[in-house]
LUMDRENZA-836164 format. One line per field, with one value per residue: x, y, z of N, C-alpha, C, CB in turn; residue in one letter; residue number from 1. Coordinates in nm, 4 decimals, always signed. Glycine has a CB too. Layout:
N
n.east <- c(X  ...)
n.north <- c(Y  ...)
n.up <- c(Z  ...)
ca.east <- c(X  ...)
ca.north <- c(Y  ...)
ca.up <- c(Z  ...)
c.east <- c(X  ...)
c.north <- c(Y  ...)
c.up <- c(Z  ...)
cb.east <- c(X  ...)
cb.north <- c(Y  ...)
cb.up <- c(Z  ...)
aa <- c(A  ...)
i <- c(NUM  ...)
END
This chain:
102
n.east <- c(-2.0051  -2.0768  -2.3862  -2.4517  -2.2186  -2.2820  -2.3907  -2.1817  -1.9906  -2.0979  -2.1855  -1.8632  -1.8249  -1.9882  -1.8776  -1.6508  -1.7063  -1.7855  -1.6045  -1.4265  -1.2799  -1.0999  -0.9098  -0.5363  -0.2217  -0.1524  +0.0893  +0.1685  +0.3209  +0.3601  +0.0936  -0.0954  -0.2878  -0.5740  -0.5644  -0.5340  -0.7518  -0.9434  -0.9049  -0.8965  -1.1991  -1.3191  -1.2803  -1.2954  -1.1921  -1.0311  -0.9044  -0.6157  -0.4971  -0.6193  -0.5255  -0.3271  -0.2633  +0.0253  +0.0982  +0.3614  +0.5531  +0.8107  +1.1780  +1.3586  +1.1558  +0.8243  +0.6504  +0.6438  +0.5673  +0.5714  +0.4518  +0.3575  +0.2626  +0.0843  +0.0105  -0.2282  -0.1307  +0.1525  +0.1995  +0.1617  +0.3984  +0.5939  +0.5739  +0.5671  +0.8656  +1.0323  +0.9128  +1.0813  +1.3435  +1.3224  +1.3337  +1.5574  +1.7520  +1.7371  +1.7752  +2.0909  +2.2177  +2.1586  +2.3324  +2.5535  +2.5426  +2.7034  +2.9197  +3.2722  +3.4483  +3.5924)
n.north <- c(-1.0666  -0.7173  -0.6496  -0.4154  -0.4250  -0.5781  -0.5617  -0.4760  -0.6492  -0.8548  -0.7273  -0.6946  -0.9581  -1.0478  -0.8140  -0.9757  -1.2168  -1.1240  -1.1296  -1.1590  -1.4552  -1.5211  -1.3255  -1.2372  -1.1164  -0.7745  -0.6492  -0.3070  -0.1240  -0.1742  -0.1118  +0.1630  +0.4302  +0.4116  +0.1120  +0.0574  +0.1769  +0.0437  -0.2284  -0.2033  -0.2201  -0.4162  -0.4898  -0.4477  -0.1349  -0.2665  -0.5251  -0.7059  -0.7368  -0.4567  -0.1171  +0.1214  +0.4661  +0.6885  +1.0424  +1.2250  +1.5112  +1.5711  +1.6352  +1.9370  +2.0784  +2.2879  +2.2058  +1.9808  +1.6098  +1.3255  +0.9799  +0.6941  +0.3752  +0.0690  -0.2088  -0.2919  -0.4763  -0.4391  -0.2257  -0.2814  -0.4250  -0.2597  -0.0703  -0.2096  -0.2993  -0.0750  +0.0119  -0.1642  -0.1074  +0.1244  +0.0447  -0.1476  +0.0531  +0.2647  +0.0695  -0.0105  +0.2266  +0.3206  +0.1712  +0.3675  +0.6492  +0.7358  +1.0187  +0.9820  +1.1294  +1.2647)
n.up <- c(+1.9827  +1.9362  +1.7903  +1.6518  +1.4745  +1.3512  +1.0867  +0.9298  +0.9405  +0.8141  +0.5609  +0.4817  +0.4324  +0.2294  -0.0101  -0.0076  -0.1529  -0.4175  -0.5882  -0.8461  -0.9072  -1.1105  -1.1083  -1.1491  -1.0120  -1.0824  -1.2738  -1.2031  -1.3059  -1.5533  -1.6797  -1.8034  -1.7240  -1.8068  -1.8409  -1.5530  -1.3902  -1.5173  -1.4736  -1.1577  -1.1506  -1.1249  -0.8906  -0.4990  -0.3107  -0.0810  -0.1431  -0.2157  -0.4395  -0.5578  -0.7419  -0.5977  -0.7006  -0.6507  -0.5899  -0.5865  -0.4918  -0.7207  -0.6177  -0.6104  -0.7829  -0.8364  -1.0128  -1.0856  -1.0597  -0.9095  -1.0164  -0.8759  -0.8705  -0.7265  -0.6150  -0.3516  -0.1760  -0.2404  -0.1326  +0.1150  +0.2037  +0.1369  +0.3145  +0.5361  +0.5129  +0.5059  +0.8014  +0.9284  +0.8668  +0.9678  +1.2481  +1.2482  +1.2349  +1.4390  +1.6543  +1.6106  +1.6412  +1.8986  +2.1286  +2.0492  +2.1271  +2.2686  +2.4202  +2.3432  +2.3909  +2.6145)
ca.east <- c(-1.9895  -2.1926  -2.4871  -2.4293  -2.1215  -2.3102  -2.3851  -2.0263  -1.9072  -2.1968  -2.1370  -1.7571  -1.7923  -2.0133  -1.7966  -1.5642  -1.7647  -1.8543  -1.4525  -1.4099  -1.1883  -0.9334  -0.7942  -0.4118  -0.1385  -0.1053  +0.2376  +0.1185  +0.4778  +0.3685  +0.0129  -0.1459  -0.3786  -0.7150  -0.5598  -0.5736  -0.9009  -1.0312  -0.8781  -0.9809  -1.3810  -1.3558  -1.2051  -1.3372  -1.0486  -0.9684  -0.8857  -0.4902  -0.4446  -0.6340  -0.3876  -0.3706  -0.1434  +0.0133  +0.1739  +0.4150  +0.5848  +0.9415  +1.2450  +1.3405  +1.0570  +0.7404  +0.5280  +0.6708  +0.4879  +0.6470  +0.3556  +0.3883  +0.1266  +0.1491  -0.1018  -0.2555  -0.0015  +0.2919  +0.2019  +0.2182  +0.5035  +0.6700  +0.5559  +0.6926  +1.0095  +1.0599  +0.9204  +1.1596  +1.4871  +1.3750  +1.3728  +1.7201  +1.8504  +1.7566  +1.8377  +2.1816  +2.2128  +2.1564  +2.4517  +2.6850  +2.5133  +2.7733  +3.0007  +3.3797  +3.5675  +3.6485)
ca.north <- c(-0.9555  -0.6122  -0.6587  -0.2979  -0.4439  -0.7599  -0.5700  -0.4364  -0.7935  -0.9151  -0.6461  -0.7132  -1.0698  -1.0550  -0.8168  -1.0547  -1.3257  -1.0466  -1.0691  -1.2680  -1.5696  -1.5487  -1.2244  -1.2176  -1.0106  -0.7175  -0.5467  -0.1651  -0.0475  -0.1998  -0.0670  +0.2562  +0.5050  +0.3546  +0.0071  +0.0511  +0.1777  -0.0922  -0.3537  -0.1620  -0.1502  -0.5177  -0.5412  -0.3614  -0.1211  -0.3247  -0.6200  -0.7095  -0.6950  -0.2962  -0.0712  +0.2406  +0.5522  +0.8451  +1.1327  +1.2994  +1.6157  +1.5961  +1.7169  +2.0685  +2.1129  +2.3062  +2.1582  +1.8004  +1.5345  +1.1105  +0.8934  +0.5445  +0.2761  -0.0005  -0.3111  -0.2732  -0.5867  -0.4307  -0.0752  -0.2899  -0.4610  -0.1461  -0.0271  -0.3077  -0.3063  +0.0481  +0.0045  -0.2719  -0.0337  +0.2303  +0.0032  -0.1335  +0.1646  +0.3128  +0.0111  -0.0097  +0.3838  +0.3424  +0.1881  +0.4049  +0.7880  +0.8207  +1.1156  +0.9525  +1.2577  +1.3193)
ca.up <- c(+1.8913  +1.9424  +1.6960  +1.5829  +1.3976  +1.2690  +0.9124  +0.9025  +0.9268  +0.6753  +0.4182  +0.3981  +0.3642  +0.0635  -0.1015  -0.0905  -0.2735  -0.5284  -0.6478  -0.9829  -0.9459  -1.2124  -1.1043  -1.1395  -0.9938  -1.1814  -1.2453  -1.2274  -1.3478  -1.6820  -1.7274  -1.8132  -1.6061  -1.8206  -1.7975  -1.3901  -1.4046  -1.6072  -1.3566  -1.0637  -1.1175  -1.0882  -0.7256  -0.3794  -0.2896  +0.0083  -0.1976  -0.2381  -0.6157  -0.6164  -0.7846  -0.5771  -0.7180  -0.5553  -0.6143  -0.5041  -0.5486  -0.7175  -0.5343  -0.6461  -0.8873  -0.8147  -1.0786  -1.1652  -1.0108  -0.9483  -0.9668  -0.8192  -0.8831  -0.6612  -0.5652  -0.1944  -0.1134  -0.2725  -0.0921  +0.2482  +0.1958  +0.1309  +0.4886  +0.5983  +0.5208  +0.6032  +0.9436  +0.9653  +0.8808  +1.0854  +1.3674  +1.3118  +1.2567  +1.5671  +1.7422  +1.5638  +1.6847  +2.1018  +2.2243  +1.9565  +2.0879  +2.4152  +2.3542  +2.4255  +2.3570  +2.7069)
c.east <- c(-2.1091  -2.2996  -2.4543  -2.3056  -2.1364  -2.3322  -2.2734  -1.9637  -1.9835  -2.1573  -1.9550  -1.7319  -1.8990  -1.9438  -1.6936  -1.5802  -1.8000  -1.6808  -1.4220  -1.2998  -1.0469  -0.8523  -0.6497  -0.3534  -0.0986  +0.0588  +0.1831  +0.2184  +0.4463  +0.2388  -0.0067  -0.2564  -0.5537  -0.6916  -0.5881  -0.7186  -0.9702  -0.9974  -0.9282  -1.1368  -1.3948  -1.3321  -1.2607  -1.1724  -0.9658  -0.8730  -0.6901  -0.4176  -0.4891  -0.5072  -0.4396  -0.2317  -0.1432  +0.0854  +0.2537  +0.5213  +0.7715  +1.0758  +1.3376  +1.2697  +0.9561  +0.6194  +0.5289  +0.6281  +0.5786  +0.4962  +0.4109  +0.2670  +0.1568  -0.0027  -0.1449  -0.1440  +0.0692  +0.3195  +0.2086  +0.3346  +0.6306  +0.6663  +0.5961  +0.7673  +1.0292  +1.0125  +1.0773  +1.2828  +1.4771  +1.4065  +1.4911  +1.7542  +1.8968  +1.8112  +2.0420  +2.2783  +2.2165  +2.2555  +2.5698  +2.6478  +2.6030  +2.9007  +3.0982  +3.5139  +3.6394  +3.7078)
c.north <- c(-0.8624  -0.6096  -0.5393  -0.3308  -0.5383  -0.6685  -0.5302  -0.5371  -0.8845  -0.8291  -0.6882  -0.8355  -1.1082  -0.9651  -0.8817  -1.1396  -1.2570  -1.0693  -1.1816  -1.3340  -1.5807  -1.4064  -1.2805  -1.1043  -0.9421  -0.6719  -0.4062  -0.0825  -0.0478  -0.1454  +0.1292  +0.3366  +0.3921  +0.1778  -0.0467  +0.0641  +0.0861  -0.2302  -0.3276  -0.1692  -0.2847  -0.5855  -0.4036  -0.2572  -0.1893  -0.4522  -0.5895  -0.6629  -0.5548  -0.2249  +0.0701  +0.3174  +0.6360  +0.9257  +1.2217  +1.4274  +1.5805  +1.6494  +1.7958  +2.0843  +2.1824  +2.2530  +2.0426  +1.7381  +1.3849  +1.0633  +0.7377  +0.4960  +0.1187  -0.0897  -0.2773  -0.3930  -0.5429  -0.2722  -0.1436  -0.3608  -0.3742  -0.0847  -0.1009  -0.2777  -0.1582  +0.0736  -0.0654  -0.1847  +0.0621  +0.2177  -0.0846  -0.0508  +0.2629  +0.1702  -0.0028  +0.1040  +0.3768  +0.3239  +0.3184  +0.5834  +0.8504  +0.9103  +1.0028  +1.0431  +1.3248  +1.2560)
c.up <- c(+1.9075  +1.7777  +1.6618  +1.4549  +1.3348  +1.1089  +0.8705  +0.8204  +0.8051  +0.5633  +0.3572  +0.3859  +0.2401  -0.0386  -0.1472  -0.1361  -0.3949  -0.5919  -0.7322  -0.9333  -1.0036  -1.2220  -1.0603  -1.0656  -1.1224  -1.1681  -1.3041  -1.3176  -1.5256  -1.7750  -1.7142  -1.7325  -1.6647  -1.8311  -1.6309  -1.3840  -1.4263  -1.5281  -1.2077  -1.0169  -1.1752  -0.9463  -0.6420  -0.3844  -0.1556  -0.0841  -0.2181  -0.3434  -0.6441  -0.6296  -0.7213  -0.6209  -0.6045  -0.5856  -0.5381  -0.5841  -0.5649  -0.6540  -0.6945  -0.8094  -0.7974  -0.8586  -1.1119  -1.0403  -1.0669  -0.9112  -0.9742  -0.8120  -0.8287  -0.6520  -0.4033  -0.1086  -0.1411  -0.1373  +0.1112  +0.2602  +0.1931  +0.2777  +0.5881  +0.6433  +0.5742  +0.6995  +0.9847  +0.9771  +0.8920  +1.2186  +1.3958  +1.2606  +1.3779  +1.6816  +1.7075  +1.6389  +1.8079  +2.1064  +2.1333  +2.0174  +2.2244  +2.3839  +2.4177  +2.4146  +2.4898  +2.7859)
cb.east <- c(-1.9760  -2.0996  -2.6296  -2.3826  -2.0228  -2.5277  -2.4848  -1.9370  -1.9135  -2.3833  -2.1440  -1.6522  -1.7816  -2.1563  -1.7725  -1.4863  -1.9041  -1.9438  -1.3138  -1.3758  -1.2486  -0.9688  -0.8339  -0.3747  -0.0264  -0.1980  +0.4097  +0.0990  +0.6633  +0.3887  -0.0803  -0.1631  -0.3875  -0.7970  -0.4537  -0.5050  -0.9403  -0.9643  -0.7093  -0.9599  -1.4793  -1.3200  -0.9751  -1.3748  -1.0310  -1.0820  -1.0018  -0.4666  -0.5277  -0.7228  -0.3333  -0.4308  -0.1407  +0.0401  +0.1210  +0.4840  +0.5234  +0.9350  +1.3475  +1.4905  +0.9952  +0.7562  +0.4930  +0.8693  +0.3265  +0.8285  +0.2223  +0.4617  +0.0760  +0.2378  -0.0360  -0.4504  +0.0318  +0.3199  +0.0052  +0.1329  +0.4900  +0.6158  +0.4240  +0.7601  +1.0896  +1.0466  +0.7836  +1.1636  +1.5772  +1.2968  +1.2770  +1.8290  +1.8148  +1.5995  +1.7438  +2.1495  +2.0933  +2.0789  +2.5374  +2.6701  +2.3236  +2.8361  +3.0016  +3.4098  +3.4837  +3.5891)
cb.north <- c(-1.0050  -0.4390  -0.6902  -0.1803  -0.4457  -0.8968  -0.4841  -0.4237  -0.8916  -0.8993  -0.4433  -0.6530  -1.1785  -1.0255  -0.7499  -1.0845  -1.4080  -0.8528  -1.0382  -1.2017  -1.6275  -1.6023  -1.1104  -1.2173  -1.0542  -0.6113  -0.6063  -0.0888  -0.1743  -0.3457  -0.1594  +0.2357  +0.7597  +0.4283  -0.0117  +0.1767  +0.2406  -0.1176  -0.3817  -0.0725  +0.0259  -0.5740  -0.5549  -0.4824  +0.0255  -0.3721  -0.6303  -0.8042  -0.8016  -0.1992  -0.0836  +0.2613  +0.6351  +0.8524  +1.1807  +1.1965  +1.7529  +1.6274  +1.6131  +2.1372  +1.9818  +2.3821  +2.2177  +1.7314  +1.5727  +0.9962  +0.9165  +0.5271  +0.2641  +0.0695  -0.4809  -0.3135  -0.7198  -0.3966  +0.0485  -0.3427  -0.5241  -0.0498  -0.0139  -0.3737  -0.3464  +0.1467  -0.0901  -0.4014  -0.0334  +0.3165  -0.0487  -0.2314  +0.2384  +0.3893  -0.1318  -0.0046  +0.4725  +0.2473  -0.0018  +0.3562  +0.8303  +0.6990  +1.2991  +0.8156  +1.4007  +1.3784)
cb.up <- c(+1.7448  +1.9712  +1.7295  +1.7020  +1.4428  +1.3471  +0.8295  +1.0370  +1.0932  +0.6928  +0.4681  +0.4300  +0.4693  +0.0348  -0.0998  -0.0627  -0.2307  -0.4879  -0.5256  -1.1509  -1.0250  -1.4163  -1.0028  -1.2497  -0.9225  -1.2028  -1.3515  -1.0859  -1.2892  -1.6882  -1.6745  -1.8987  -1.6435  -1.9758  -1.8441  -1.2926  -1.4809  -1.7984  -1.3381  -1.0767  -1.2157  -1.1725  -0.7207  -0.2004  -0.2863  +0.1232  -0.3290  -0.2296  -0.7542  -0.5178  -0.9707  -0.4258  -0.8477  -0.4132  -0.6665  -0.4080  -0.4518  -0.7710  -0.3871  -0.6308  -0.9756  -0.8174  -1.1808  -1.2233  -1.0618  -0.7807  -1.0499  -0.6764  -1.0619  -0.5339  -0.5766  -0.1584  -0.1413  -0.4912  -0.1722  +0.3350  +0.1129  +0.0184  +0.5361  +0.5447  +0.3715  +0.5682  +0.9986  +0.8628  +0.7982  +1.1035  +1.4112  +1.3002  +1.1774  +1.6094  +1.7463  +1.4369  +1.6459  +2.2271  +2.2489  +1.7261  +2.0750  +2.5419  +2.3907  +2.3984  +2.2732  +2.7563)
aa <- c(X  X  X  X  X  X  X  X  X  X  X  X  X  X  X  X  X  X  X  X  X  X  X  X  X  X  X  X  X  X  X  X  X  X  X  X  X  X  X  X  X  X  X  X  X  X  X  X  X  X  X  X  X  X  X  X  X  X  X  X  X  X  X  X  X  X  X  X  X  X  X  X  X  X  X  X  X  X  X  X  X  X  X  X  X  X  X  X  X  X  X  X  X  X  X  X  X  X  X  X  X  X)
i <- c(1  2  3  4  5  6  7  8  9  10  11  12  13  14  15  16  17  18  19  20  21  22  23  24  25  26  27  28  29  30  31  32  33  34  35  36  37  38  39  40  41  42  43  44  45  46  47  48  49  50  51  52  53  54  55  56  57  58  59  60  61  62  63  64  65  66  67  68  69  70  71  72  73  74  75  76  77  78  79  80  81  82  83  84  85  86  87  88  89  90  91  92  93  94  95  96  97  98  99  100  101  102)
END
């Protein structure tokens, strides 16, 4: 390992001894913006259980806003799966794209 990357690898394994024990999975769906907060600024944001939001802009609105609050595990799990059924869909899709109209 390039010594340039030895405190990298030291720093992120003591934050993860800095991470209390008896954290639970939260369900974000069920808490509030200063309930996240207040669970947040006990966990790194790498950590599984951090609750990250996001916003996004409504369809046909200009000013309405969907926020989604999700765990860092739930937010890859979600990336997941929608990798997953974009790649059978396109595989599903090849053999079916030969015109036979002629």
């Amino acid at each position: 390992m390039p010594f340039a990357l030895l405190p990298l690898v030291l720093l992120a394994q003591t934050a993860a001894v800095a991470v209390p024990a008896d954290i639970v999975p939260p369900d974000p769906k069920a808490m509030n913006s200063a309930e996240i907060k207040t669970f947040n600024a006990k966990l790194p944001r790498s950590h599984p259980y951090y609750i990250r939001c996001v916003k996004t802009a409504a369809v046909g609105s200009l000013v309405a806003r969907q926020v989604s609050c999700r765990t860092n595990e739930q937010w890859k799990l979600t990336d997941l799966r929608g990798n997953q059924n974009a790649r059978d869909t396109v595989e599903a899709m090849q053999g079916k794209a030969v015109n036979s109209s002629n």
